[in-house]
C-alpha positions as CSV (number, residue, x, y, z in Angstrom):
1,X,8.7,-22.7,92.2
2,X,9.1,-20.0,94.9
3,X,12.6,-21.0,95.8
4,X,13.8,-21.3,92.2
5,X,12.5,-17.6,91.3
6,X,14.0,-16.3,94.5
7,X,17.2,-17.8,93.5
8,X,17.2,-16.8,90.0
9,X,16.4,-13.3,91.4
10,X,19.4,-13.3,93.4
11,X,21.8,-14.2,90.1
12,X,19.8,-12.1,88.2
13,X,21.5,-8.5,89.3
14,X,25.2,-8.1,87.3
15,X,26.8,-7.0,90.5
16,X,26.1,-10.3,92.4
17,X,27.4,-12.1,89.6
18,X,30.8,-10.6,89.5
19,X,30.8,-11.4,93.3
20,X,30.1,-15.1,92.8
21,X,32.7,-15.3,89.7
22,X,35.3,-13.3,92.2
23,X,34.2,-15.8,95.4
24,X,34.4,-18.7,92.6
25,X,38.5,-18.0,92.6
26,X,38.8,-18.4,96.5
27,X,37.9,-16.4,99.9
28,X,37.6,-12.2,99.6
29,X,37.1,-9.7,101.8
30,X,34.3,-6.8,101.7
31,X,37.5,-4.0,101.0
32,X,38.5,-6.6,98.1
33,X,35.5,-6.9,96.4
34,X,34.8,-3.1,96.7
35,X,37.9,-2.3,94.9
36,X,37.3,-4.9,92.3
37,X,33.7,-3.5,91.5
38,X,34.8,-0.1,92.2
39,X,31.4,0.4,94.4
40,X,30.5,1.8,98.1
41,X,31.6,-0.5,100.8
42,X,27.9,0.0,101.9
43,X,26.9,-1.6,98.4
44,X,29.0,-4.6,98.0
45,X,28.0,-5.4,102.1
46,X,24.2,-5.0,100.5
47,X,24.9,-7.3,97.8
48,X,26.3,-9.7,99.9
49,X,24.1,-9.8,102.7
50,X,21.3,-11.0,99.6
51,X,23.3,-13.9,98.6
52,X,24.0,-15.0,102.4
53,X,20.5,-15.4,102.7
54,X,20.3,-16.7,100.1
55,X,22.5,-19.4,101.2
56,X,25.2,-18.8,98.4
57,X,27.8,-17.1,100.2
58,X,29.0,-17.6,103.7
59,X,32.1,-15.8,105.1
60,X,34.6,-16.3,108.8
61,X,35.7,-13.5,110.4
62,X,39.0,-12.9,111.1
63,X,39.9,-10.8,113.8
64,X,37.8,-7.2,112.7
65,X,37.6,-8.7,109.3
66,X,35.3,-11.0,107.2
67,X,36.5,-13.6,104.8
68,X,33.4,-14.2,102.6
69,X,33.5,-17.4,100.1
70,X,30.9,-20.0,97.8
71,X,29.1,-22.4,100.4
72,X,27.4,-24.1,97.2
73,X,30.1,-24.8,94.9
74,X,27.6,-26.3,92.8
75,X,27.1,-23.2,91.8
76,X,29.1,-22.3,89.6
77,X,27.9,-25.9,87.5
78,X,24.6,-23.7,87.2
79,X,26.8,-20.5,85.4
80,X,28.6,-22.7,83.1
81,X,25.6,-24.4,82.3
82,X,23.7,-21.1,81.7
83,X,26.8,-19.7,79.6
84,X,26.0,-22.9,77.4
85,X,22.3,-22.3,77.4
86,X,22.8,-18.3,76.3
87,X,25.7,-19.4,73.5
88,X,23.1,-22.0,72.4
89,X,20.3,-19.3,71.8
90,X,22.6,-16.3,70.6
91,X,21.0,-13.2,71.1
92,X,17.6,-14.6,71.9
93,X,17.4,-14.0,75.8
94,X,18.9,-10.7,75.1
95,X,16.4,-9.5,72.8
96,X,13.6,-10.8,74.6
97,X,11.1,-8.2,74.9
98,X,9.8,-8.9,78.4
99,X,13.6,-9.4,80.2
100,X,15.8,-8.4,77.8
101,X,18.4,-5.4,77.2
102,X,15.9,-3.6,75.5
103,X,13.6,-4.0,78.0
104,X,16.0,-2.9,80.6
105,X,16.4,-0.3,79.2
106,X,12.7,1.0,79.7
């Protein structure tokens, strides 16, 4: 169970998410991804230094740059399948009172 926690930990932060759906289109660099999420170079290298440990993302550099991209394209199975699962419950993972947007909030 370890493993599964520490990878739903690593989906589990909106930023990383936008990465993996922006990674899910093709290869990006670290100066793309900071324009897209409009964040601190600093950040986005943060972010994805969690999901290459995590195994998710790998990248190739490119002469001074980095070319970062899915190594697990099963991946994205797993985010369709949890966009099914949350349309299947409506707002109940949202409203949950121990992880949800309320709770969040706190």
């Amino acid at each position: 169970m370890d493993a599964a926690v520490a990878l739903f930990r690593s989906l589990g932060d909106p930023t990383r998410l936008v990465i993996l759906t922006r990674l899910a289109d093709g290869e990006a660099r670290v100066v793309d991804l900071t324009r897209l999420l409009e964040l601190p170079q600093s950040t986005v290298s943060s972010h994805l230094a969690c999901l290459r440990d995590c195994g998710l993302v790998g990248y190739r550099p490119q002469g001074r740059q980095s070319f970062y991209s899915l190594t697990r394209p099963e991946l994205l199975d797993l985010l369709r399948s949890a966009e099914r699962l949350l349309a299947g419950t409506g707002e109940a993972v949202a409203l949950c009172p121990a992880h949800g947007v309320s709770a969040a909030a706190s």
